[in-house]
Kinemage of the C-alpha trace (Angstrom):
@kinemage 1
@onewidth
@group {chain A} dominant
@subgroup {mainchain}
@vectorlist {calphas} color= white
{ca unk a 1} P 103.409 86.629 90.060
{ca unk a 2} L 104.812 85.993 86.261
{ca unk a 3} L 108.605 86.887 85.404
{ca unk a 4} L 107.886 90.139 84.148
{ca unk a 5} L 106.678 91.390 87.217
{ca unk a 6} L 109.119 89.987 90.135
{ca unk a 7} L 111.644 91.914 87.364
{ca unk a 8} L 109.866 94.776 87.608
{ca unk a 9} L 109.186 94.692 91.044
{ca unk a 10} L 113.253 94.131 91.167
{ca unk a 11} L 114.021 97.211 89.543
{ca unk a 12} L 111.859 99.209 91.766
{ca unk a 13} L 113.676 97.816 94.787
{ca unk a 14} L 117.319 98.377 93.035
{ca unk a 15} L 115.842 102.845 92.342
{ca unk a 16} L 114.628 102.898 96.044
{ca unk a 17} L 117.498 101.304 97.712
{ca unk a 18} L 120.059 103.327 95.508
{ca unk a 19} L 117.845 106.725 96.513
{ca unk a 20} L 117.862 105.910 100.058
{ca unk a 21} L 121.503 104.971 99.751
{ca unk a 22} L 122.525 108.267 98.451
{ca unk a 23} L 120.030 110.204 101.160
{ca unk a 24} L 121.641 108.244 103.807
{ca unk a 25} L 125.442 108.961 102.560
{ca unk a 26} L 124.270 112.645 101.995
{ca unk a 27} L 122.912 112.782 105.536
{ca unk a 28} L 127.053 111.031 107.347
{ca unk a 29} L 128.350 114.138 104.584
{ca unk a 30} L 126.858 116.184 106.357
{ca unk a 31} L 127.735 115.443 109.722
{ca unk a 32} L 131.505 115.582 108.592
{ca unk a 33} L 131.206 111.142 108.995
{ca unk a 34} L 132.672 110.543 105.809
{ca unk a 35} L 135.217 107.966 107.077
{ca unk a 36} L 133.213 105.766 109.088
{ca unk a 37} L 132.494 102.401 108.703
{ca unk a 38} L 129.122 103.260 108.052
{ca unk a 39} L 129.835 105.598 105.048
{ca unk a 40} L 131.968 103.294 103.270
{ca unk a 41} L 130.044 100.302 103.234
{ca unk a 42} L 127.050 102.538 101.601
{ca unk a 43} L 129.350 103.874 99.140
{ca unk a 44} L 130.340 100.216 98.022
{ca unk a 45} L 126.856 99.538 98.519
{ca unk a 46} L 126.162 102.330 95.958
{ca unk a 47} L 128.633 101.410 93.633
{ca unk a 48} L 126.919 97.953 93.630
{ca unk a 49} L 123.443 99.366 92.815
{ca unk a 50} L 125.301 101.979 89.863
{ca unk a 51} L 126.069 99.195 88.738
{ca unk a 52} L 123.148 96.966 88.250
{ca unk a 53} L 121.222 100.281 87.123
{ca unk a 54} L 123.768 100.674 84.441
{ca unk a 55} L 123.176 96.960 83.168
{ca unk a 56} L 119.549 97.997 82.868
{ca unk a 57} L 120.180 101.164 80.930
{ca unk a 58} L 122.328 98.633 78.375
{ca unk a 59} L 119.787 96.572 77.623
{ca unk a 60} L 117.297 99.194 77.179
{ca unk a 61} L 115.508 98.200 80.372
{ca unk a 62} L 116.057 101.610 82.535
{ca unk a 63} L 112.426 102.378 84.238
{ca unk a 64} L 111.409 106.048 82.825
């Protein structure tokens, strides 16, 4: 596997953890669990993966 595609293959990890991130946070919202443990360490989690999406969008690297 070259560079290009363990990036690539990088990226696609960073979109499905952040979308199973926010399903799982979405899911503790709804059970009123928005103070747990649990809920925080996905939201820092989340914050974490905004971020490294962001860095992507910079450098004109966002996946379309």
């Amino acid at each position: 596997m070259d560079k290009l595609e363990r990036y690539e293959q990088m990226q696609a990890d960073v979109m499905k953890q952040y979308r199973e991130t926010e399903t799982a946070m979405a899911q503790l919202k709804a059970e009123g669990k928005i103070k747990t443990a649990t809920y925080r360490q996905l939201f820092a989690n989340k914050m974490m993966l905004t971020e490294l999406l962001s860095l992507y969008k910079r450098y004109g690297l966002e996946d379309k």
